[in-house]
PyMOL Python script that loads the backbone (N, CA, C, O; Angstrom):
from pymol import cmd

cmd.read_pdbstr("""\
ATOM      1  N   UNK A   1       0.843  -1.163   0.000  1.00  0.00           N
ATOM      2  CA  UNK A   1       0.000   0.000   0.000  1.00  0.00           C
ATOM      3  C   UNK A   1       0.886   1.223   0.000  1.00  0.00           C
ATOM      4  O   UNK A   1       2.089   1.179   0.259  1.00  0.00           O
ATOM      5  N   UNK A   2       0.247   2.267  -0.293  1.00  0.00           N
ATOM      6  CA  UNK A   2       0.979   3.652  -0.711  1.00  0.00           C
ATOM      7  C   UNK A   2       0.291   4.709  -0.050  1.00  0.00           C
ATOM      8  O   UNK A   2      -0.868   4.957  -0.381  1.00  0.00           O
ATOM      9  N   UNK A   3       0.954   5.472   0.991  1.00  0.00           N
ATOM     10  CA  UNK A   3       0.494   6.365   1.935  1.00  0.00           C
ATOM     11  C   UNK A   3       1.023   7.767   1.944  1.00  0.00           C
ATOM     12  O   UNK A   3       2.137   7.942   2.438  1.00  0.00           O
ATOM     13  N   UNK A   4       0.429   8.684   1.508  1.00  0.00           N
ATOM     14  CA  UNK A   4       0.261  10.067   1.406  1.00  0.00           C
ATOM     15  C   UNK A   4      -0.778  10.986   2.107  1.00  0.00           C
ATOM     16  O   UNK A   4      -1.771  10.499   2.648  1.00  0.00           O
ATOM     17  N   UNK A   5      -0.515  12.430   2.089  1.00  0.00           N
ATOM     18  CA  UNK A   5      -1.499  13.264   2.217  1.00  0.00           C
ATOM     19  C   UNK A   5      -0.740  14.536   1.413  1.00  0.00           C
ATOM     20  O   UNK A   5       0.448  14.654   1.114  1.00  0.00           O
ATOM     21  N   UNK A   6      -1.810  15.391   1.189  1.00  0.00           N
ATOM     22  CA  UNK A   6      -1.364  16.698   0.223  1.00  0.00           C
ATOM     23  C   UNK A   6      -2.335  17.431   0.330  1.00  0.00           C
ATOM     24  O   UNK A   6      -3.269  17.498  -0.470  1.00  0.00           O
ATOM     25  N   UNK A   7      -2.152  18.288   1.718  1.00  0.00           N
ATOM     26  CA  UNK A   7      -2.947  19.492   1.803  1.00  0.00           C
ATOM     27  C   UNK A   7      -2.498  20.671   1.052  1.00  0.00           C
ATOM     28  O   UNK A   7      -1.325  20.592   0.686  1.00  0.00           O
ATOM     29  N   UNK A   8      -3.309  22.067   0.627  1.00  0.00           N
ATOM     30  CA  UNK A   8      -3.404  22.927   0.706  1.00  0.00           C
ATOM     31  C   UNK A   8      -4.252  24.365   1.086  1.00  0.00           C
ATOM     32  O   UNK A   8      -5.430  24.316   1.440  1.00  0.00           O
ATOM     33  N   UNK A   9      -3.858  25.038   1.023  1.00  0.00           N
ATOM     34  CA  UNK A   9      -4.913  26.321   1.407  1.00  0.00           C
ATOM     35  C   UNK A   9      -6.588  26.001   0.535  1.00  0.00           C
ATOM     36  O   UNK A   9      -7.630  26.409   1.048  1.00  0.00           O
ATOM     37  N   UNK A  10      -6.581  25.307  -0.670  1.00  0.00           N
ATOM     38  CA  UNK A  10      -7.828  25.489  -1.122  1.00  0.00           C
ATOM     39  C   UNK A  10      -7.992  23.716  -0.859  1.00  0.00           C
ATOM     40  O   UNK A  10      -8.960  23.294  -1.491  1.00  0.00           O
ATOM     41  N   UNK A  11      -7.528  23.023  -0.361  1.00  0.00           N
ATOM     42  CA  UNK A  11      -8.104  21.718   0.291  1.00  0.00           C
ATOM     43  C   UNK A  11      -7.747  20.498   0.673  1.00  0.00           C
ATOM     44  O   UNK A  11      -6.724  20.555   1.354  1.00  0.00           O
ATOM     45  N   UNK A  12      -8.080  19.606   0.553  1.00  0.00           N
ATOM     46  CA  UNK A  12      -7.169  18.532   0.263  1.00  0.00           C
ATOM     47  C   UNK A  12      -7.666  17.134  -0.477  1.00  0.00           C
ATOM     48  O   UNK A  12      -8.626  16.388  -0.281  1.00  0.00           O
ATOM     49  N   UNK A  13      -6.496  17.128  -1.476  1.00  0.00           N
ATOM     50  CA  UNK A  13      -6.684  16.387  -2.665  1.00  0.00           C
ATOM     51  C   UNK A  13      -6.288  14.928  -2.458  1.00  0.00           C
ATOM     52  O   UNK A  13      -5.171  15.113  -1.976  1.00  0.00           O
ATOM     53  N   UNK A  14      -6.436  13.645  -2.492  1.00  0.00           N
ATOM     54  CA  UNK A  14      -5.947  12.670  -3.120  1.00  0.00           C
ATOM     55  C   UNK A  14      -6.499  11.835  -4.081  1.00  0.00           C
ATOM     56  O   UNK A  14      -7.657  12.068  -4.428  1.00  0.00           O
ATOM     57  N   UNK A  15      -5.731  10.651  -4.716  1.00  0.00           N
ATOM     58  CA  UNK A  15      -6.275  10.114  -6.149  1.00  0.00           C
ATOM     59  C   UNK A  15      -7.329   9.615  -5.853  1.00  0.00           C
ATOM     60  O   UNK A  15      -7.311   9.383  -4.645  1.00  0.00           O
ATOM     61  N   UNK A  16      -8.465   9.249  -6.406  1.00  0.00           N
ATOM     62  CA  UNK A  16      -9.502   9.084  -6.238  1.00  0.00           C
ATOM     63  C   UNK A  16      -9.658   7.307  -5.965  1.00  0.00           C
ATOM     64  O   UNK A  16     -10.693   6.816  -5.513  1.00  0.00           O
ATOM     65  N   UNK A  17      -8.460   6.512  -6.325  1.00  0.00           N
ATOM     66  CA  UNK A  17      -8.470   5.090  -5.630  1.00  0.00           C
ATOM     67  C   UNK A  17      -8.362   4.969  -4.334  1.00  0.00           C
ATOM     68  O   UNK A  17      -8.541   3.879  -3.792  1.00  0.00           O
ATOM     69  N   UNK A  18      -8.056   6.066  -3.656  1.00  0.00           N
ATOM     70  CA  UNK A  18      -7.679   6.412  -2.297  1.00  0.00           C
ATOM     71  C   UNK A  18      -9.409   5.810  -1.735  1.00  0.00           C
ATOM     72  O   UNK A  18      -9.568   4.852  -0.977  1.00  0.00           O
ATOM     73  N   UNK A  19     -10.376   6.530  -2.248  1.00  0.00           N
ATOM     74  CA  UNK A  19     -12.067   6.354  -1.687  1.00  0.00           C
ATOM     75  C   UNK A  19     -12.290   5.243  -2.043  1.00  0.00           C
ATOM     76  O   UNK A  19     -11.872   4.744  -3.088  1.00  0.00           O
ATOM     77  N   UNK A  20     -13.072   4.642  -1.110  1.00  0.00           N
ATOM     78  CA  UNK A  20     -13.618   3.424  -0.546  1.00  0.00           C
ATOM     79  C   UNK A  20     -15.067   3.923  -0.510  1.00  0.00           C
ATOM     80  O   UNK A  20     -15.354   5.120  -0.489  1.00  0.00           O
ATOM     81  N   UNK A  21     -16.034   2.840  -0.502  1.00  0.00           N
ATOM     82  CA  UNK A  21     -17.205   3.197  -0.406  1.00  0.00           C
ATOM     83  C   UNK A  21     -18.240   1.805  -0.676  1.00  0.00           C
ATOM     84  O   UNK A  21     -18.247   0.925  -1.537  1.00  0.00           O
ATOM     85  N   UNK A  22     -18.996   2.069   0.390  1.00  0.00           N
ATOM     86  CA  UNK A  22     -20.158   0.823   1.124  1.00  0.00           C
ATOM     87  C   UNK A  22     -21.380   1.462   1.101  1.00  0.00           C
ATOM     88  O   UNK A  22     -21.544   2.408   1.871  1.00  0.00           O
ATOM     89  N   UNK A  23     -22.533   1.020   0.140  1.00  0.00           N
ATOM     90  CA  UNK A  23     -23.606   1.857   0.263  1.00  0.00           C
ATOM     91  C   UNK A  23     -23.109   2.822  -0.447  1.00  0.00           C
ATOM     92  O   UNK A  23     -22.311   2.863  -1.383  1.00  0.00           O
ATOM     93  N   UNK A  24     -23.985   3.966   0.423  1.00  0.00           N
ATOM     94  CA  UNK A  24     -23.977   5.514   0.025  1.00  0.00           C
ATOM     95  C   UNK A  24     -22.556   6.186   1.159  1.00  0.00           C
ATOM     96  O   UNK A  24     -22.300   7.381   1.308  1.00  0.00           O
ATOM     97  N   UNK A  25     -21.967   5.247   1.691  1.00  0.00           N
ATOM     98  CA  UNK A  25     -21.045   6.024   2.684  1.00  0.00           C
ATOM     99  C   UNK A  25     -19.652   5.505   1.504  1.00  0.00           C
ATOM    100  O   UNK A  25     -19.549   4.576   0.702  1.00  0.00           O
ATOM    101  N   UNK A  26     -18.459   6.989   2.043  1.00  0.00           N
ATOM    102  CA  UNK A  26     -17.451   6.946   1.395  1.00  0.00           C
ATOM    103  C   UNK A  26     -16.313   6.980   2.591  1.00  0.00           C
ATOM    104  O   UNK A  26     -16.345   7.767   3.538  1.00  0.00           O
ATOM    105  N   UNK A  27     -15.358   6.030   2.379  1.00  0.00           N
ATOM    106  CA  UNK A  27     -14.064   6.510   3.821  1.00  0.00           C
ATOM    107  C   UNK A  27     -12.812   5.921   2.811  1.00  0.00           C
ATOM    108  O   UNK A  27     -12.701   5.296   1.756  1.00  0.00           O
ATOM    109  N   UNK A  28     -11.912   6.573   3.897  1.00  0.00           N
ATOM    110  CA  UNK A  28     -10.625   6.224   3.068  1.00  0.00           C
ATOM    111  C   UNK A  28     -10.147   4.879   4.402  1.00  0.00           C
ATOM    112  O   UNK A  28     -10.891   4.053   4.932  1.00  0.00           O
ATOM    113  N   UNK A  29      -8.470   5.138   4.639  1.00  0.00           N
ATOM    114  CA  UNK A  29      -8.318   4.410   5.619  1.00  0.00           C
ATOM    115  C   UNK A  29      -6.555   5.110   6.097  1.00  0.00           C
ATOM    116  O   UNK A  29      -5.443   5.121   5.570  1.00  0.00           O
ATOM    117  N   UNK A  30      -7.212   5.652   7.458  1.00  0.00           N
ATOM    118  CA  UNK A  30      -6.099   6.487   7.713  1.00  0.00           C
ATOM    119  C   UNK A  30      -5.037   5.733   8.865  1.00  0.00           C
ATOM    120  O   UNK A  30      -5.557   5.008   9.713  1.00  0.00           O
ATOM    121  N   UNK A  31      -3.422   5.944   8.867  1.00  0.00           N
ATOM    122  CA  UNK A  31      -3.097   5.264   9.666  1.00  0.00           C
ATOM    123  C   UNK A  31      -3.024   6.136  11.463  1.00  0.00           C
ATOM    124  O   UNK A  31      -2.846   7.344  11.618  1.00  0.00           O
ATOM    125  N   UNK A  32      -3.170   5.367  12.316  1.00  0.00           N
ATOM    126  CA  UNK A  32      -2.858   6.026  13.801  1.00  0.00           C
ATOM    127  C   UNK A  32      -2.207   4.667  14.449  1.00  0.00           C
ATOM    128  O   UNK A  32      -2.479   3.485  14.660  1.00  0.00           O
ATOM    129  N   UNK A  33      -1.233   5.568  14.608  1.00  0.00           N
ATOM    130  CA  UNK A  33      -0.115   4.617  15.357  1.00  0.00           C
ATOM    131  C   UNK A  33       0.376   2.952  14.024  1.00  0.00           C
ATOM    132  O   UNK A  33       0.869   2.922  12.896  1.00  0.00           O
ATOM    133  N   UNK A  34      -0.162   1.743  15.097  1.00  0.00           N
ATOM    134  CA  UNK A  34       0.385   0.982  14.222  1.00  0.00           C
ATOM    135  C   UNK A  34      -0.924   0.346  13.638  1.00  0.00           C
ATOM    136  O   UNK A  34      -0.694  -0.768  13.170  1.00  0.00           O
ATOM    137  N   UNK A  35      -2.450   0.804  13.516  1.00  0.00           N
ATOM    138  CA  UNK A  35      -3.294   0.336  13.570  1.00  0.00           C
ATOM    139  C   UNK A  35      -4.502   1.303  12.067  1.00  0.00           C
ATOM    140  O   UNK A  35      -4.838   2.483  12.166  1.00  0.00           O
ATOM    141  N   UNK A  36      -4.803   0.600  11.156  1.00  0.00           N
ATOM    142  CA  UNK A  36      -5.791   1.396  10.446  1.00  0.00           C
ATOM    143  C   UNK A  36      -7.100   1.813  10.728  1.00  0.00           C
ATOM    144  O   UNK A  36      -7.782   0.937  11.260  1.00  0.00           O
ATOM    145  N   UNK A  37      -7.715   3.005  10.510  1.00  0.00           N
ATOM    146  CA  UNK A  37      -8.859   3.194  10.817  1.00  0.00           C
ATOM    147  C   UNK A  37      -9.769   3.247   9.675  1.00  0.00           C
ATOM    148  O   UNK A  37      -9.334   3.702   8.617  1.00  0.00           O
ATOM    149  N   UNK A  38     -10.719   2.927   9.736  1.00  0.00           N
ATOM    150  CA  UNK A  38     -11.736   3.573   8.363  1.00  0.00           C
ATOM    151  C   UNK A  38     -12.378   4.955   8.797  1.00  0.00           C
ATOM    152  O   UNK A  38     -13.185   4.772   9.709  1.00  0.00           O
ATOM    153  N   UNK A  39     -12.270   6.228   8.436  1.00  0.00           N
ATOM    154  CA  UNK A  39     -13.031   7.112   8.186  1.00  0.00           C
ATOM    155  C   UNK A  39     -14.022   7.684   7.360  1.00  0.00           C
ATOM    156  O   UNK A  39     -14.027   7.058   6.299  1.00  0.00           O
ATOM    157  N   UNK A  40     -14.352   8.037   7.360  1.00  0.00           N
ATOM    158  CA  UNK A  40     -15.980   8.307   7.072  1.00  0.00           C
ATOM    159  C   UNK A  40     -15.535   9.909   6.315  1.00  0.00           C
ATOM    160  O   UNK A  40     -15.238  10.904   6.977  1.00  0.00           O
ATOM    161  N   UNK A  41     -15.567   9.867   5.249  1.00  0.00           N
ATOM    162  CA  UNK A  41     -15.372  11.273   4.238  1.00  0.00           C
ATOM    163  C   UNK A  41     -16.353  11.931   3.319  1.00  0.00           C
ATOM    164  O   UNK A  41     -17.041  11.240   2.568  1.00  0.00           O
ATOM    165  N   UNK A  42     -16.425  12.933   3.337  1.00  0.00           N
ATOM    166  CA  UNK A  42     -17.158  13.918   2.512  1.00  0.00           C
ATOM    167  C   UNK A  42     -16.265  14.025   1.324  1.00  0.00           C
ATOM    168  O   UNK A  42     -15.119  14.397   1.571  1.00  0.00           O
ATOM    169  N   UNK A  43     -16.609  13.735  -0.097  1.00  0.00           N
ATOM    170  CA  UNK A  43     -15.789  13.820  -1.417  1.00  0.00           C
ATOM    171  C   UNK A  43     -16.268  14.578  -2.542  1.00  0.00           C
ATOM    172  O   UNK A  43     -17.470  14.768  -2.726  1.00  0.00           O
ATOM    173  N   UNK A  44     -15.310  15.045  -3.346  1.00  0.00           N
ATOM    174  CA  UNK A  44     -15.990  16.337  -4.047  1.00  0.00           C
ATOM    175  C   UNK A  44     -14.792  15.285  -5.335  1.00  0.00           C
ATOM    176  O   UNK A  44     -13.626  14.953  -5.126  1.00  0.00           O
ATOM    177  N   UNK A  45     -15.598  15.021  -6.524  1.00  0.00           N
ATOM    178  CA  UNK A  45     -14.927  14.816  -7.791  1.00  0.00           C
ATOM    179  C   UNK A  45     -14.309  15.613  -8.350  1.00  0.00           C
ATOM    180  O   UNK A  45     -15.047  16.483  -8.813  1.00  0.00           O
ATOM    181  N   UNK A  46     -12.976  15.815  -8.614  1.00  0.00           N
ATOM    182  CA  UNK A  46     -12.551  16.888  -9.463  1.00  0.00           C
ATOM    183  C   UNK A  46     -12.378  16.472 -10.821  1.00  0.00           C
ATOM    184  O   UNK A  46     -12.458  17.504 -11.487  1.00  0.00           O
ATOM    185  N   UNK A  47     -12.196  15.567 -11.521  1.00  0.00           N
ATOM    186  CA  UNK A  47     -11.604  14.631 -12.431  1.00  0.00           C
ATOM    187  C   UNK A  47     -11.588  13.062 -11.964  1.00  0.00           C
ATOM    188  O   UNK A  47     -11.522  12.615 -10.819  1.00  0.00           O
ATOM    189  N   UNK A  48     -11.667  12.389 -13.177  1.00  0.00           N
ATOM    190  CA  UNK A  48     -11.332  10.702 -12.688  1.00  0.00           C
ATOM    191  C   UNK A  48     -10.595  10.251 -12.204  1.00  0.00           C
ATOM    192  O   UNK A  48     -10.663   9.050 -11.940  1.00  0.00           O
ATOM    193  N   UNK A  49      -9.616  10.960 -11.886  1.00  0.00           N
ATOM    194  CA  UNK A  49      -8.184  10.380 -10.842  1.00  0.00           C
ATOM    195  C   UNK A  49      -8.343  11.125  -9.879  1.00  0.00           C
ATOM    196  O   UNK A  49      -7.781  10.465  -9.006  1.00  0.00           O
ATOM    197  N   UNK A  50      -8.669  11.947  -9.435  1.00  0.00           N
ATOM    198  CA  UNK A  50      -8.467  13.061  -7.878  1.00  0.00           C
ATOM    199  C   UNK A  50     -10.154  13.357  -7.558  1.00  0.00           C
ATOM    200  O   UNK A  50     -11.136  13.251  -8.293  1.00  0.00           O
ATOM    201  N   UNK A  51     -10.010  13.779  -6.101  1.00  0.00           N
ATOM    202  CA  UNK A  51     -10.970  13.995  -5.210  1.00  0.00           C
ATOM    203  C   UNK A  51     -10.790  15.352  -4.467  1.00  0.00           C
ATOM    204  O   UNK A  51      -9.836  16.109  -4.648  1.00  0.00           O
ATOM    205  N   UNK A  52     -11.654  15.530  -3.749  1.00  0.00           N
ATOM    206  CA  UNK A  52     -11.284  16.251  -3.329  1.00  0.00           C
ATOM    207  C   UNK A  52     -11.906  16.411  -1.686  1.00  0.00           C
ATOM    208  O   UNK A  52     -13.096  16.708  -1.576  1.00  0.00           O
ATOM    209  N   UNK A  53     -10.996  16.189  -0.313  1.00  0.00           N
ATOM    210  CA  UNK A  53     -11.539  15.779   0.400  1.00  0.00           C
ATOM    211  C   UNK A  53     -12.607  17.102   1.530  1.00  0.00           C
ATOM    212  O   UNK A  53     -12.242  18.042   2.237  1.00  0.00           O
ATOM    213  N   UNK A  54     -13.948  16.544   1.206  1.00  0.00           N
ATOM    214  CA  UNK A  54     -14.724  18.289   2.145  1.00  0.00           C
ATOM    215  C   UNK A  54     -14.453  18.084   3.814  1.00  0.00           C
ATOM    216  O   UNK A  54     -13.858  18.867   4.555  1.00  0.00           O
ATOM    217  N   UNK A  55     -15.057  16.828   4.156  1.00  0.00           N
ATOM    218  CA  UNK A  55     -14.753  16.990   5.523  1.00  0.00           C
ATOM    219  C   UNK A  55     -14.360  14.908   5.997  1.00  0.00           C
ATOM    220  O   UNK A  55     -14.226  13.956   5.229  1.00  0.00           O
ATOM    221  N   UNK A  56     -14.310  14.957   7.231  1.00  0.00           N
ATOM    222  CA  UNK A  56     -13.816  13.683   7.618  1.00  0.00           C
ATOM    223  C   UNK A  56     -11.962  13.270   7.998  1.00  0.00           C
ATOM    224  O   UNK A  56     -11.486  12.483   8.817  1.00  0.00           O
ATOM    225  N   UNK A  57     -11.428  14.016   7.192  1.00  0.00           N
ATOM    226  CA  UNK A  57      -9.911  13.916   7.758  1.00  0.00           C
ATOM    227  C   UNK A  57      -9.156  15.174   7.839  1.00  0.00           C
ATOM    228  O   UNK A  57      -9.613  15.998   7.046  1.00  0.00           O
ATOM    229  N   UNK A  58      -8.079  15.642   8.575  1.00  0.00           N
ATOM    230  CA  UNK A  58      -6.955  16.383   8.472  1.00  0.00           C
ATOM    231  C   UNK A  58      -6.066  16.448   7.354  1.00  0.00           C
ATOM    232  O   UNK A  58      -6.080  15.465   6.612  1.00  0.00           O
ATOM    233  N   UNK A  59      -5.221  17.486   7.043  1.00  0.00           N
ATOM    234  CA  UNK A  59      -4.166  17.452   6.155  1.00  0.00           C
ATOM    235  C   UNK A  59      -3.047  16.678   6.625  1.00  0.00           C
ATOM    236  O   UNK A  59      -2.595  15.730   5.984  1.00  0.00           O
ATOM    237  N   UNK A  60      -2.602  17.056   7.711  1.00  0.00           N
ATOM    238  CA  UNK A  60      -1.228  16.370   8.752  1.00  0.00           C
ATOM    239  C   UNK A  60      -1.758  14.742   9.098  1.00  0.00           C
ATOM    240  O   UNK A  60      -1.157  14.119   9.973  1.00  0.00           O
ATOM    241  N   UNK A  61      -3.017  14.042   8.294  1.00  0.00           N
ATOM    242  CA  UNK A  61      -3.109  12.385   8.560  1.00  0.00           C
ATOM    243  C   UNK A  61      -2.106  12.221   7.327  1.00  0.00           C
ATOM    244  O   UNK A  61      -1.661  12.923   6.419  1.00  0.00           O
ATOM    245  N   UNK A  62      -1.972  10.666   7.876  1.00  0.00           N
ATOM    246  CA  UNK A  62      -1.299   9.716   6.902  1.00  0.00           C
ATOM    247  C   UNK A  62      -2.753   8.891   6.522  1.00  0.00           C
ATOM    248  O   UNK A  62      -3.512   8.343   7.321  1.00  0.00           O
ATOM    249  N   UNK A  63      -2.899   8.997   4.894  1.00  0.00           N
ATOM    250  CA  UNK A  63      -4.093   8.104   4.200  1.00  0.00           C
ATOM    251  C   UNK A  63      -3.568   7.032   3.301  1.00  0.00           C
ATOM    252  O   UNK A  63      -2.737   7.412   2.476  1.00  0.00           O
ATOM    253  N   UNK A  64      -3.791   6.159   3.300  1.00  0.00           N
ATOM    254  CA  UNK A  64      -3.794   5.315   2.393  1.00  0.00           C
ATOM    255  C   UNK A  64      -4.164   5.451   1.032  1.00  0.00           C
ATOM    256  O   UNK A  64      -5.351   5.646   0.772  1.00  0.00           O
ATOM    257  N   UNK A  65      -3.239   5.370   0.035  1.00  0.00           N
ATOM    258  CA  UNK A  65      -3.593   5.882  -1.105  1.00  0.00           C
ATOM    259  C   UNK A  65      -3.644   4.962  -2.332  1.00  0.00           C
ATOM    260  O   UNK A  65      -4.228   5.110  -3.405  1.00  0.00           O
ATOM    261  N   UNK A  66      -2.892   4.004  -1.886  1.00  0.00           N
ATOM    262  CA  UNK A  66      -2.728   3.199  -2.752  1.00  0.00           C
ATOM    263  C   UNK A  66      -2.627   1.693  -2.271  1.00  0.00           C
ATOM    264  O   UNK A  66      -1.747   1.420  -1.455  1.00  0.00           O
ATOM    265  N   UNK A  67      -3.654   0.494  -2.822  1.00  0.00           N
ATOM    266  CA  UNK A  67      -3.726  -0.680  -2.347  1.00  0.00           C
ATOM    267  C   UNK A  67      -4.359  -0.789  -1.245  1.00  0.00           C
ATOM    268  O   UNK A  67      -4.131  -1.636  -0.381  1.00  0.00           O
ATOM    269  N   UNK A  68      -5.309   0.186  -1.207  1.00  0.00           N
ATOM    270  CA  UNK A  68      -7.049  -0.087  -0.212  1.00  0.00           C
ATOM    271  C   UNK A  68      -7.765  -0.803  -0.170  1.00  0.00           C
ATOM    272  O   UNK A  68      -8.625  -0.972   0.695  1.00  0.00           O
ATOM    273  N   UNK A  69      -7.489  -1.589  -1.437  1.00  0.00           N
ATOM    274  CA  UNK A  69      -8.473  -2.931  -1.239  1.00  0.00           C
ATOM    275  C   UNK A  69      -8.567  -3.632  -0.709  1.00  0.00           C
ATOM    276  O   UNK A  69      -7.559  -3.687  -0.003  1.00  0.00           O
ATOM    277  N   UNK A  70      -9.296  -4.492  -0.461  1.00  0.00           N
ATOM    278  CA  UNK A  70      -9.037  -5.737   0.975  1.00  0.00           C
ATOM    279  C   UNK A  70      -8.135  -5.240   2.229  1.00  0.00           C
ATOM    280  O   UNK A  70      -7.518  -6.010   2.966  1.00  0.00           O
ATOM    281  N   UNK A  71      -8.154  -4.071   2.330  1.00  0.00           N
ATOM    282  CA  UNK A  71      -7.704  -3.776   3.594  1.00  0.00           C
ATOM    283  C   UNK A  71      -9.038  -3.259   4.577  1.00  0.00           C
ATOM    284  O   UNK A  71     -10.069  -2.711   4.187  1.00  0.00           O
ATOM    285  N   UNK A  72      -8.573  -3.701   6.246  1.00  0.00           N
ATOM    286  CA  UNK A  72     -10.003  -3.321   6.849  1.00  0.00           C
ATOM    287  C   UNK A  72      -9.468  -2.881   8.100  1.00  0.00           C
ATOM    288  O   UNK A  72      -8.323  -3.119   8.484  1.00  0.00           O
ATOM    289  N   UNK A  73     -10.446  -2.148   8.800  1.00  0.00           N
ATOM    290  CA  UNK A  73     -10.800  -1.177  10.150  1.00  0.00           C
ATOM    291  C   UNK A  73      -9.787  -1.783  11.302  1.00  0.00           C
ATOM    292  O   UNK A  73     -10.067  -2.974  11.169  1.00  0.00           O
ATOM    293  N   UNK A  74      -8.996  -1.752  12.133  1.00  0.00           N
ATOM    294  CA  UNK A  74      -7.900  -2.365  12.681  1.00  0.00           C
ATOM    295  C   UNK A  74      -7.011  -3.006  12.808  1.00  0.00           C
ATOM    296  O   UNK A  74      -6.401  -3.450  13.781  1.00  0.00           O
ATOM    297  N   UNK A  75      -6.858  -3.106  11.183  1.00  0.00           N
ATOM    298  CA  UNK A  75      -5.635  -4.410  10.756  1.00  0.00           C
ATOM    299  C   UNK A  75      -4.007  -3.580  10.924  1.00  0.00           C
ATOM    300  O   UNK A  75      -3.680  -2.659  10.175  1.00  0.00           O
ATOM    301  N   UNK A  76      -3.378  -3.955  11.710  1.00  0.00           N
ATOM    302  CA  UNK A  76      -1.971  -3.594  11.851  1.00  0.00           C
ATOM    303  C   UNK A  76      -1.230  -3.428  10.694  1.00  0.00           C
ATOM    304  O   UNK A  76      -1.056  -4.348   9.894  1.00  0.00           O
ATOM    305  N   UNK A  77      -0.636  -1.948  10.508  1.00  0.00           N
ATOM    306  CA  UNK A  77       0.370  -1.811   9.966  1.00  0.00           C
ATOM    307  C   UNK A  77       1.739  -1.502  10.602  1.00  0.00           C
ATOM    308  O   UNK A  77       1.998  -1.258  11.781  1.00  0.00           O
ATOM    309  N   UNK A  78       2.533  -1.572   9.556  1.00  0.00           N
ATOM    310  CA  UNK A  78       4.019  -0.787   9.800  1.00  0.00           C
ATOM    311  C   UNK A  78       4.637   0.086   8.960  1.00  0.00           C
ATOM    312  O   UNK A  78       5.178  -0.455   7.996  1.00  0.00           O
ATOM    313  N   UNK A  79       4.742   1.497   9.040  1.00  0.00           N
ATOM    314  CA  UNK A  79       4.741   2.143   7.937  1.00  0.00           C
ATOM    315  C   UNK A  79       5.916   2.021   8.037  1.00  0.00           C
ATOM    316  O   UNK A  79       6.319   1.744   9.167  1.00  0.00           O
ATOM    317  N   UNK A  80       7.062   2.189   6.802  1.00  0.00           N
ATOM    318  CA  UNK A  80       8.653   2.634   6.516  1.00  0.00           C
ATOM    319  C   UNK A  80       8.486   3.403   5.380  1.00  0.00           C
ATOM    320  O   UNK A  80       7.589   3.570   4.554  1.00  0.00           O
ATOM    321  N   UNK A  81       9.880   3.927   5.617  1.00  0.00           N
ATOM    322  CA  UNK A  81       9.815   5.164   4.729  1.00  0.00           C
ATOM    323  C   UNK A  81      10.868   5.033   3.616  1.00  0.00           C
ATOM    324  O   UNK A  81      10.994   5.925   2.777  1.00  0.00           O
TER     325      UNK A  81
END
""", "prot")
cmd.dss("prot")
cmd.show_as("cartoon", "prot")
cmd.util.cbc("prot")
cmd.orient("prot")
């Protein structure tokens, strides 16, 4: 998996494989500590690759951006850099 964030003054963007979504609800999956969470996000389409995130996470999280699939709500990671 591939973990980013990229805030700016007008918001914050990631690729749009980043969103997950069950039903009508959309979350990404952010890391805290050594453990994933699913959050619960507000998403604004900008284009077919990017999003744009309205509410549900911080700029300063670490999100999962890449290889979200089959990943779920407390499964241990280890990030390296």
């Amino acid at each position: 998996m591939t973990l980013g964030s990229k805030g700016s003054v007008a918001g914050l963007f990631l690729p749009a494989d980043a969103i997950r979504g069950e039903g009508a609800e959309t979350y990404v999956f952010a890391v805290e500590g050594d453990k994933l969470r699913r959050r619960k996000v507000e998403v604004e389409r900008l284009n077919p690759g990017q999003v744009r995130i309205r509410a549900g996470i911080g700029a300063d999280e670490l999100i999962v951006v890449e290889g979200a699939a089959g990943l779920s709500d407390g499964a241990t990671v280890r990030v390296s850099e």
